[in-house]
C-alpha positions in Angstrom: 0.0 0.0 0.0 2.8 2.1 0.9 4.1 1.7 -2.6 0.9 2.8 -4.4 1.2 5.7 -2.3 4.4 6.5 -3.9 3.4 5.9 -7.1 0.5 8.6 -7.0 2.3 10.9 -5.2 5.1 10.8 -7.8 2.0 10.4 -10.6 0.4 13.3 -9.2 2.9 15.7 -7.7 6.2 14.9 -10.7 5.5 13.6 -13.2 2.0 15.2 -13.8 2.5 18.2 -11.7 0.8 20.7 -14.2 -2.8 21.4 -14.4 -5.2 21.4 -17.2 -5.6 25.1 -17.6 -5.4 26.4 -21.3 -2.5 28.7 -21.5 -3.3 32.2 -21.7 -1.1 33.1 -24.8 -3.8 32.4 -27.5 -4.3 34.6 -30.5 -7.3 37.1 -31.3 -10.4 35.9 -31.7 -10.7 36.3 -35.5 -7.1 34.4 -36.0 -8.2 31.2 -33.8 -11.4 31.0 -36.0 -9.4 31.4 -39.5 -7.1 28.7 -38.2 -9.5 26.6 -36.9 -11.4 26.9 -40.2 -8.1 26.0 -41.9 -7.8 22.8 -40.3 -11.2 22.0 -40.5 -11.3 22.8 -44.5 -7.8 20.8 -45.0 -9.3 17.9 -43.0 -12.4 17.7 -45.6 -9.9 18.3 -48.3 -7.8 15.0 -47.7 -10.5 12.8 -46.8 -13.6 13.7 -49.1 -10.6 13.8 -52.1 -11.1 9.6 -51.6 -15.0 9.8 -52.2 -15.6 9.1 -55.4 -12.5 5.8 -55.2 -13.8 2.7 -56.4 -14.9 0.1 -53.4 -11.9 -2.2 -52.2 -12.2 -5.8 -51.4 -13.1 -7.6 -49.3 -14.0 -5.3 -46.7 -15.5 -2.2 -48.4 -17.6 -4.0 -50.8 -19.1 -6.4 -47.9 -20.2 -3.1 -46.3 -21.5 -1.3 -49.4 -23.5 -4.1 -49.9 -25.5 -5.5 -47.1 -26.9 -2.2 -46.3 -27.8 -2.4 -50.1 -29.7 -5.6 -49.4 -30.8 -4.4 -46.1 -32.7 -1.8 -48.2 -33.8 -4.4 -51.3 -35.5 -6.5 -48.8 -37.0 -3.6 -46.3 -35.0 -5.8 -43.3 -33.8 -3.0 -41.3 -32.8 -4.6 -37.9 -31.6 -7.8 -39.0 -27.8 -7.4 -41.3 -28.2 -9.4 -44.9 -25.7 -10.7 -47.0 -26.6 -13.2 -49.9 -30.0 -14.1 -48.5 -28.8 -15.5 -45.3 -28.3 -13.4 -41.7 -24.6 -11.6 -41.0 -24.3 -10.6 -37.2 -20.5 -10.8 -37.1 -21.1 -7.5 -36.6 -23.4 -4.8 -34.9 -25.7 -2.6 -37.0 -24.6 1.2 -36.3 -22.7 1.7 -40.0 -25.3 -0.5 -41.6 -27.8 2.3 -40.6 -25.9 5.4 -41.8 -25.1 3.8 -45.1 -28.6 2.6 -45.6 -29.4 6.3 -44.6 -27.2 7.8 -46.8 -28.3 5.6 -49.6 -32.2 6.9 -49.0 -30.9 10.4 -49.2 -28.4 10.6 -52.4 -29.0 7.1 -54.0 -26.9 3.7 -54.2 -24.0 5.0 -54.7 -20.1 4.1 -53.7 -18.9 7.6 -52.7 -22.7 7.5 -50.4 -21.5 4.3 -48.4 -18.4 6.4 -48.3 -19.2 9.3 -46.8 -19.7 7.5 -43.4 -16.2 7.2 -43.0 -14.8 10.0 -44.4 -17.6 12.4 -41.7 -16.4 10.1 -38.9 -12.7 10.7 -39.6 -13.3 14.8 -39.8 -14.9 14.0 -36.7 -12.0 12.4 -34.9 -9.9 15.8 -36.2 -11.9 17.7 -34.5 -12.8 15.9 -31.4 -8.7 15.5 -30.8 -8.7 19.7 -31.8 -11.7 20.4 -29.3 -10.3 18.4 -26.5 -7.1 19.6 -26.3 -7.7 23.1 -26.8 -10.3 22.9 -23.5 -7.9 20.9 -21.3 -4.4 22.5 -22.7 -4.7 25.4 -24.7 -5.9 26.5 -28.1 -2.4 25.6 -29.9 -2.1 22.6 -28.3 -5.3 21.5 -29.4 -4.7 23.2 -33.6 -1.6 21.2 -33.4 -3.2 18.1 -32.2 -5.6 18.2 -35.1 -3.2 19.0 -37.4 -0.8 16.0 -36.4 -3.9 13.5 -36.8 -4.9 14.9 -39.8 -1.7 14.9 -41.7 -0.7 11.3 -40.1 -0.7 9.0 -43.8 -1.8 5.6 -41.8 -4.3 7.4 -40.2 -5.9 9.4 -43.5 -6.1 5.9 -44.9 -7.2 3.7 -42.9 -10.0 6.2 -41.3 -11.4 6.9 -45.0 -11.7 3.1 -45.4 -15.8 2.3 -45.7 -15.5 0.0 -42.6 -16.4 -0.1 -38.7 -13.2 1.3 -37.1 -13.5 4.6 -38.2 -16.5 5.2 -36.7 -15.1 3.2 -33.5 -12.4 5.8 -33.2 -15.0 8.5 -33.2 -17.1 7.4 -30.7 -14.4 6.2 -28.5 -12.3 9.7 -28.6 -15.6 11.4 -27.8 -16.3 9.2 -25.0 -12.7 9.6 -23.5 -12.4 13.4 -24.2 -15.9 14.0 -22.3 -15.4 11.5 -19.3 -12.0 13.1 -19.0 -13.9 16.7 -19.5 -16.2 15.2 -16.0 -13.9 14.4 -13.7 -11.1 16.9 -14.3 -13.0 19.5 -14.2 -16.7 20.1 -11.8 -18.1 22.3 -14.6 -20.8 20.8 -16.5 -20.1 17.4 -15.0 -23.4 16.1 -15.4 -23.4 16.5 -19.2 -20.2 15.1 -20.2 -20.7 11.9 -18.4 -24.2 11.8 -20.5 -22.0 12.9 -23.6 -19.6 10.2 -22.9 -21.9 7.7 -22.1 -23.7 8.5 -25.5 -20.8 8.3 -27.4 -19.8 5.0 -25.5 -23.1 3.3 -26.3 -23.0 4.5 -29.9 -19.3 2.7 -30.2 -20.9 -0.3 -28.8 -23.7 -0.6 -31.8 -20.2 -0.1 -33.7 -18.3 -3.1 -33.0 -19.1 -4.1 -29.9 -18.0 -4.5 -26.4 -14.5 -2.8 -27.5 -16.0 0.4 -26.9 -16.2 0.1 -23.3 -13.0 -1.8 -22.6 -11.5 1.3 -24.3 -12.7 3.7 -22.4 -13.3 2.3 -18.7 -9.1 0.9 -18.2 -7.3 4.5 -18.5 -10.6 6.2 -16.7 -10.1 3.7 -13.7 -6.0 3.8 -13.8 -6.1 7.6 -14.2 -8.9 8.0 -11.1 -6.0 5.2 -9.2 -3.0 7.1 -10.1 -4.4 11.2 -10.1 -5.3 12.0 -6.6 -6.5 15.7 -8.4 -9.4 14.2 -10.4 -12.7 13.6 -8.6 -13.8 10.2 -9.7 -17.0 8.9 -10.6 -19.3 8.4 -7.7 -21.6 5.1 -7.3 -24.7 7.3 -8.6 -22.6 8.5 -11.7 -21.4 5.0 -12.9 -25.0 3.5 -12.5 -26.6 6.5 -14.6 -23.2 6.0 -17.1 -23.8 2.2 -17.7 -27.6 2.8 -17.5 -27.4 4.8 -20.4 -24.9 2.7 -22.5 -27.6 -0.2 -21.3 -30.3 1.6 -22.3 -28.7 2.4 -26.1 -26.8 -0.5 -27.0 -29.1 -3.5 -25.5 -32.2 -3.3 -27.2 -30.5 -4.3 -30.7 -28.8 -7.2 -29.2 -31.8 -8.6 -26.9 -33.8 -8.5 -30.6 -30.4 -10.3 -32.1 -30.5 -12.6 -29.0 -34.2 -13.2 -29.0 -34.6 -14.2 -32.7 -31.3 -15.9 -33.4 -29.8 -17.5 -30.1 -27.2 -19.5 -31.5 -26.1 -16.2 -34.1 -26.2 -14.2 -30.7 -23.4 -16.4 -29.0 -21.5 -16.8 -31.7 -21.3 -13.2 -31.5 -20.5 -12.8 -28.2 -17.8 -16.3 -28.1 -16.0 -16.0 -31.5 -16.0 -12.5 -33.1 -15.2 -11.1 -29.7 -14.0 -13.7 -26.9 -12.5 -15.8 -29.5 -10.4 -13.6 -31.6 -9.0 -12.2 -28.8 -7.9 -15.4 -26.6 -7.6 -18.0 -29.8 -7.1 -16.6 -33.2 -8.4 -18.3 -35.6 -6.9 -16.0 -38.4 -5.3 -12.8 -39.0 -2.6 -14.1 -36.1 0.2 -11.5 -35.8 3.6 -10.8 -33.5 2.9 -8.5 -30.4 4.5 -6.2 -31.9 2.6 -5.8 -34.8 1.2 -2.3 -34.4 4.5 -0.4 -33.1 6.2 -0.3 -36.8 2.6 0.6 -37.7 2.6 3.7 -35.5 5.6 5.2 -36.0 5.9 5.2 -39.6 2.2 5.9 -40.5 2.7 9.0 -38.1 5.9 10.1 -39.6 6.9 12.9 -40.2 5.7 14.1 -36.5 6.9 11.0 -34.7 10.4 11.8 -35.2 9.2 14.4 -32.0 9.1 11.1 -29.8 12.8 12.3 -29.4 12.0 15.5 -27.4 9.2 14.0 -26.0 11.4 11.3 -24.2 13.2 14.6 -22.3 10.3 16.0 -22.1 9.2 13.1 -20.0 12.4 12.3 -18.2 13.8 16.1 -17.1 12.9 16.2 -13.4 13.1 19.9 -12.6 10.4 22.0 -11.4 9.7 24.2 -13.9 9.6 21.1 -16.3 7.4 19.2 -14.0 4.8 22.2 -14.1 5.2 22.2 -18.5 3.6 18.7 -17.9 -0.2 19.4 -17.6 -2.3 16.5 -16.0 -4.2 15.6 -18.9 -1.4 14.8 -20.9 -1.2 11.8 -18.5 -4.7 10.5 -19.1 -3.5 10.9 -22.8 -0.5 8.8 -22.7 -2.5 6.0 -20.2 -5.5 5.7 -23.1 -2.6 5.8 -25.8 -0.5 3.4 -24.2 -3.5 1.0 -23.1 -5.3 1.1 -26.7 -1.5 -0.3 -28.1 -1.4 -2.5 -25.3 -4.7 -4.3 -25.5 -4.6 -4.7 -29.4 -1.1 -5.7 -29.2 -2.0 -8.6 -26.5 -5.0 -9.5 -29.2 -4.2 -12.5 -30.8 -6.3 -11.5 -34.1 -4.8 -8.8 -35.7 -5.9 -6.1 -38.5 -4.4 -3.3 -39.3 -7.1 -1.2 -38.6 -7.7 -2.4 -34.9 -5.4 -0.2 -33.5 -6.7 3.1 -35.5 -8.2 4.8 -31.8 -4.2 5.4 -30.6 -3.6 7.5 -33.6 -5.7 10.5 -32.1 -4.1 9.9 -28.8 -0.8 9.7 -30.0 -1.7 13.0 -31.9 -2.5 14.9 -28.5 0.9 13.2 -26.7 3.0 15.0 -29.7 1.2 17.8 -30.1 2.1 18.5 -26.0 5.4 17.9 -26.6 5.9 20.8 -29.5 3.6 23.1 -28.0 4.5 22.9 -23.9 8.3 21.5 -24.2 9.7 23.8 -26.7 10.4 27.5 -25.5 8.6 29.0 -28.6 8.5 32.3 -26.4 12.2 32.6 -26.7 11.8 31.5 -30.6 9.6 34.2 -31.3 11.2 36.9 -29.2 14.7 36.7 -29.5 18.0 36.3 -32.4 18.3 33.3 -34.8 21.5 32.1 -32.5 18.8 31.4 -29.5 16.4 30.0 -32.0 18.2 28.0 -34.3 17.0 24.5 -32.5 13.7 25.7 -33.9 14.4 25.9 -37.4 16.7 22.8 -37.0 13.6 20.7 -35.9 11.4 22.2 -38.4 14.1 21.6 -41.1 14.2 17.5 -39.8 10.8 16.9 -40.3 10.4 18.8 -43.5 13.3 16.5 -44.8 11.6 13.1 -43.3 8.6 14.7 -45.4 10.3 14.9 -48.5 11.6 11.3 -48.2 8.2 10.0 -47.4 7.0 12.2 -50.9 9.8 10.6 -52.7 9.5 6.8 -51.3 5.8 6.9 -52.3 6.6 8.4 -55.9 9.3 5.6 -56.4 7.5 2.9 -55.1 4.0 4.3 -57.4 6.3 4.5 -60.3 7.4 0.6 -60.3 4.5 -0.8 -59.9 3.5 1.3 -62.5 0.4 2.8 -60.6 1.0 6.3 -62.1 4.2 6.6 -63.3 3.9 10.0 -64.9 3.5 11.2 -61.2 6.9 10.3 -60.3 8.1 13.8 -62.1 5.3 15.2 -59.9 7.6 13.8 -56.8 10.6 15.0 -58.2 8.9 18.5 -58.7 7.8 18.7 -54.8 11.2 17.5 -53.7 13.1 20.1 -55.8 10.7 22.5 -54.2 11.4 21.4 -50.6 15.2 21.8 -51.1 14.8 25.1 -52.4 12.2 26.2 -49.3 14.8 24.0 -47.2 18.6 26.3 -48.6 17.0 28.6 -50.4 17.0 31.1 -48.4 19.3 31.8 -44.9 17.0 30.8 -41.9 18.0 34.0 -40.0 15.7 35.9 -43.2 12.6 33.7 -41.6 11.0 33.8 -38.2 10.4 29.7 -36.8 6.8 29.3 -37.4 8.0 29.7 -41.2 9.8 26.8 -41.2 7.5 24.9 -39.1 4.2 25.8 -41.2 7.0 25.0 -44.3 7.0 21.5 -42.9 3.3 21.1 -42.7 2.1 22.6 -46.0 4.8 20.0 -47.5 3.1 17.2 -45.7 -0.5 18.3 -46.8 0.9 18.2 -50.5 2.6 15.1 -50.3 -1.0 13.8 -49.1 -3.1 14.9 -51.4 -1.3 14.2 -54.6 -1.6 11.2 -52.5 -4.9 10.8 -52.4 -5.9 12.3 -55.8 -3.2 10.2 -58.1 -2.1 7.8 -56.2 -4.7 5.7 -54.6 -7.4 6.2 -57.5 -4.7 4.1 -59.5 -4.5 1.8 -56.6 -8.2 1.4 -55.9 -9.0 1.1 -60.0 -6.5 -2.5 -60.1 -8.0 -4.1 -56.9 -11.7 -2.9 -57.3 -13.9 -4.1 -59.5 -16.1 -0.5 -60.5 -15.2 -0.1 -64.1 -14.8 -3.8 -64.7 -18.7 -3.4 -63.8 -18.8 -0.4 -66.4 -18.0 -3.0 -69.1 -20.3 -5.6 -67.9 -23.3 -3.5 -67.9 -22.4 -3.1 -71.8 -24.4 -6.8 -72.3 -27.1 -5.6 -69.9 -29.4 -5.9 -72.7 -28.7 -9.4 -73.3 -29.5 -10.2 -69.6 -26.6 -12.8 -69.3 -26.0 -14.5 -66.3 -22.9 -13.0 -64.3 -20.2 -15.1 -62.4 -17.1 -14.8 -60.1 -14.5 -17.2 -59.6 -12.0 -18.4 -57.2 -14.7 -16.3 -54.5 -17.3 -14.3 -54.5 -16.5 -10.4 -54.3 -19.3 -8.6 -52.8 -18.7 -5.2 -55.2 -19.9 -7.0 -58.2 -23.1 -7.4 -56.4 -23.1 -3.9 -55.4 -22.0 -2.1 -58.4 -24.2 -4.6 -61.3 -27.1 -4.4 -58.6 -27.6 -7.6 -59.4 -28.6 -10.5 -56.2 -28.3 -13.4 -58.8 -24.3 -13.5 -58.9 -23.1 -16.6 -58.7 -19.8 -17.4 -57.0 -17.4 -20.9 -57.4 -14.0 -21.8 -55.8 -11.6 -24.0 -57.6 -13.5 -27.0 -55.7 -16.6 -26.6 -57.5 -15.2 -26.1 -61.7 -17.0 -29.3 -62.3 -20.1 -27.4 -61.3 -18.8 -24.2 -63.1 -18.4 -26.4 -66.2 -22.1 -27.7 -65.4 -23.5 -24.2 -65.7 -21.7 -22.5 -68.4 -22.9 -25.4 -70.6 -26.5 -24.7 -70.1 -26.1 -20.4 -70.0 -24.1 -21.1 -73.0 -23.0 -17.7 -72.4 -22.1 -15.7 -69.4 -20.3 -12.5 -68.0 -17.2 -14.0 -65.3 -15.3 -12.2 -62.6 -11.8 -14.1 -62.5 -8.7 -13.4 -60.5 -6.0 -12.7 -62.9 -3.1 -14.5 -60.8 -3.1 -18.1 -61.7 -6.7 -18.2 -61.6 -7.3 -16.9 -65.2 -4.9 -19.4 -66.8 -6.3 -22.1 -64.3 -9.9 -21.4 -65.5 -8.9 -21.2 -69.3 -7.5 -24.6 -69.3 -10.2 -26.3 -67.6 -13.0 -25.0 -69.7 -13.8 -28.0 -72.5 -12.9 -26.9 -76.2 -16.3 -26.6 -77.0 -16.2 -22.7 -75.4 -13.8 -19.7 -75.5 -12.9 -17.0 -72.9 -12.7 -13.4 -73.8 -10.8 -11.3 -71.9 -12.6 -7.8 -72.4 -11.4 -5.9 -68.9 -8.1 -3.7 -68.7 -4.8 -5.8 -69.0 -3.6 -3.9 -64.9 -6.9 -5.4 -63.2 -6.6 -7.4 -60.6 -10.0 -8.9 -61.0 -10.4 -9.0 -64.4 -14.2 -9.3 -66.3 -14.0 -12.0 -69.3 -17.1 -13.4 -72.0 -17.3 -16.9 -71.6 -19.5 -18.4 -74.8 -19.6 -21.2 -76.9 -16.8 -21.3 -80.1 
């Protein structure tokens, strides 16, 4: 007992010794809402530039499509895929896409949307938060840092469930956290973050909760400032994720038992304790981090001294709330990390955490008052910092242009590189740094890493998501519309040719069933097929009988090419 003691006194009264108060040195009124409004239209900018990207497999076009059939066959509580029930999942993103689709239309860039609003929505949570708790340029820079963070841009715009996840969970910690730091308005943020909490739980599930509770509960064990939640404010916070979340899963439970545990036992209990697939190293995630971060985590540098100097005056830079950050950073890493199923996009709820950790870092660890104030000799550090990132940013441009050129995704783009690199040099020697104040170089940096981003998003992945999707291979399909032909994929079944043919007859085979295959193209005598060009293709000419031809008729580049199949 004696040794907790020590711990939260050393928790509360060293490590952590500053408060959450914003910092006084903000800018005028009008300048906080232009750059606020800056970051807000950059955000939209990156992500709504992937709208209009054909659907990926397998993930994306499983989720474009059963709110389609949800919609087709007026079942609105009950997820449908092929006819037959899907609960793997809960039905939160099933809603908005069906909802969006009853607004604007069956469209992929509608299923899309969801996604793209959520992952503004993390931007700004991470902005919102960390302004209130540490000050408005802590909380720009946050935003910023999440926003510009390549992993996070593309795994967030992905038309999946962890990018609303993230939302809800960074609402639900940045509002709990708002309650019991602070006894302002403490009623309505635990309702806020019991909202958001329940709404991550019609997500994906239990997740939600296990995300949120662990740092609360360390941060209430460790922080003897905070006033934690009382009996009365736990019952009324799991009353109301209770109240949200359980009526969908009592109907799930009440009309399909057996779906209901196999919910609850494999997609959840399951995947974490015994993998069944997707099983990764524990440290999985950590390469994943720092380089979809990157430039910004080369400040995990600083932010180690940051964290280590014992002084006092650096012990008071330390505000309290950075430690709740770095406990639901460290805890979301751990906890995925100790999962034996892994996906890449599990981990996506540490990237806005991670955001806020950095953006302390730069904006309470650096002495940008002596930066601003006094000669380029006591500010050189500054520029020097600003001048590393903006380096690591033109290496990042010039990876990605290299690597896009050899796999001849958009090779002309590679001059585009060269271009933005020639242009970083010149902003990087151009020009003496004494001629420049720091926040030059620094906003330098991060104008660099919003280009390199959205040439990104508007050249590269469209290339990308043309050769594995299958939208214009469904543009030439609907050329023999007229002639109503039967359509066919093969090794598997790929949910987006559903989605984009609208079609609920497509007929899928695996290399098991080409006797059956055979069977049928006999007696359709012609027929539209969707074949995997690696192996598959070959493997499906040779076994067809001599009586019929194939006829490749997609682009040569697709991954899942379209082909005629007809008699000679």
């Amino acid at each position: 007992m004696e040794g907790f003691q020590r711990v939260r006194t050393w928790w509360t009264e060293s490590l952590f010794r500053g408060r959450d108060k914003p910092r006084t040195d903000e800018p005028r009124r009008w300048f906080r809402w232009s750059l606020m409004l800056g970051l807000l239209g950059m955000t939209a900018m990156l992500f709504l530039s992937r709208l209009y990207h054909p659907l990926l497999e397998p993930e994306e076009g499983r989720y474009a499509e059963i709110p389609r059939q949800m919609l087709a066959e007026g079942r609105f509580l009950t997820p449908v895929l092929h006819g037959e029930d899907y609960l793997q999942k809960p039905p939160l993103l099933y809603w908005l896409v069906m909802l969006n689709y009853q607004i604007f239309g069956v469209h992929d860039w509608a299923a899309r949307l969801v996604p793209c609003l959520a992952g503004i929505a993390s931007v700004m949570l991470v902005t919102l938060w960390a302004r209130r708790t540490m000050g408005f340029w802590t909380g720009l820079v946050s935003g910023a840092i999440l926003a510009l963070s390549g992993r996070f841009l593309y795994i967030a715009g992905m038309l999946n469930m962890d990018g609303v996840l993230c939302a809800c969970v960074v609402a639900a910690l940045a509002s709990v956290h708002l309650a019991i730091a602070s006894q302002t308005n403490r009623w309505r943020w635990i309702i806020a973050s019991s909202v958001a909490c329940a709404i991550g739980v019609l997500t994906k599930g239990p997740v939600a909760i296990v995300l949120v509770a662990v740092p609360l509960i360390a941060l209430a064990l460790l922080d003897r400032r905070v006033k934690v939640l009382s009996l009365l404010e736990s019952a009324a916070y799991g009353g109301i994720v209770v109240g949200v979340a359980a009526p969908w899963y009592a109907y799930m439970a009440i009309n399909d038992s057996e779906a209901a545990g196999t919910f609850v036992w494999l997609h959840n209990l399951q995947r974490y304790l015994a993998p069944f697939d997707h099983e990764k190293p524990t440290w999985y995630y950590l390469p994943s981090l720092f380089l979809g971060m990157m430039p910004w985590t080369l400040l995990a540098i600083p932010l180690a001294r940051y964290l280590w100097q014992r002084t006092q005056a650096a012990q008071r830079r330390r505000p309290a709330a950075l430690g709740f950050a770095i406990l639901a950073f460290a805890w979301c890493v751990l906890f995925f990390s100790l999962s034996g199923c892994k996906r890449p996009a599990y981990v996506l709820p540490a990237f806005p955490l991670g955001a806020i950790v950095l953006a302390t870092c730069l904006t309470h660890a650096f002495p940008w008052r002596h930066w601003m104030r006094n000669g380029y000799r006591l500010h050189a550090a500054g520029h020097g910092w600003a001048r590393a990132l903006l380096v690591a940013t033109l290496g990042l441009g010039a990876f990605l242009g290299a690597a896009a050129a050899i796999v001849e995704l958009w090779p002309w783009q590679a001059a585009v590189a060269t271009a933005f690199c020639l242009g970083g040099v010149w902003f990087l020697f151009g020009f003496p740094a004494r001629a420049k104040p720091v926040w030059m170089s620094w906003a330098g940096s991060t104008v660099l890493a919003f280009l390199v981003l959205i040439l990104a998003q508007r050249t590269l992945l469209p290339g990308y998501h043309d050769r594995f999707g299958v939208r214009r291979q469904a543009a030439i399909c609907a050329e023999y519309e007229q002639e109503d032909l039967p359509i066919l994929t093969y090794p598997k079944r790929w949910d987006s040719v559903s989605f984009y043919t609208q079609r609920g007859d497509v007929a899928s085979y695996a290399p098991a069933d080409l006797a059956q295959l055979h069977h049928d193209l006999r007696r359709h005598g012609k027929a539209i097929i969707f074949v995997r060009r690696d192996g598959s293709l070959n493997e499906l000419r040779q076994a067809l009988p001599d009586s019929m031809r194939l006829e490749v008729i997609g682009h040569r580049q697709d991954f899942i090419t379209v082909a005629l199949v007809r008699a000679r």
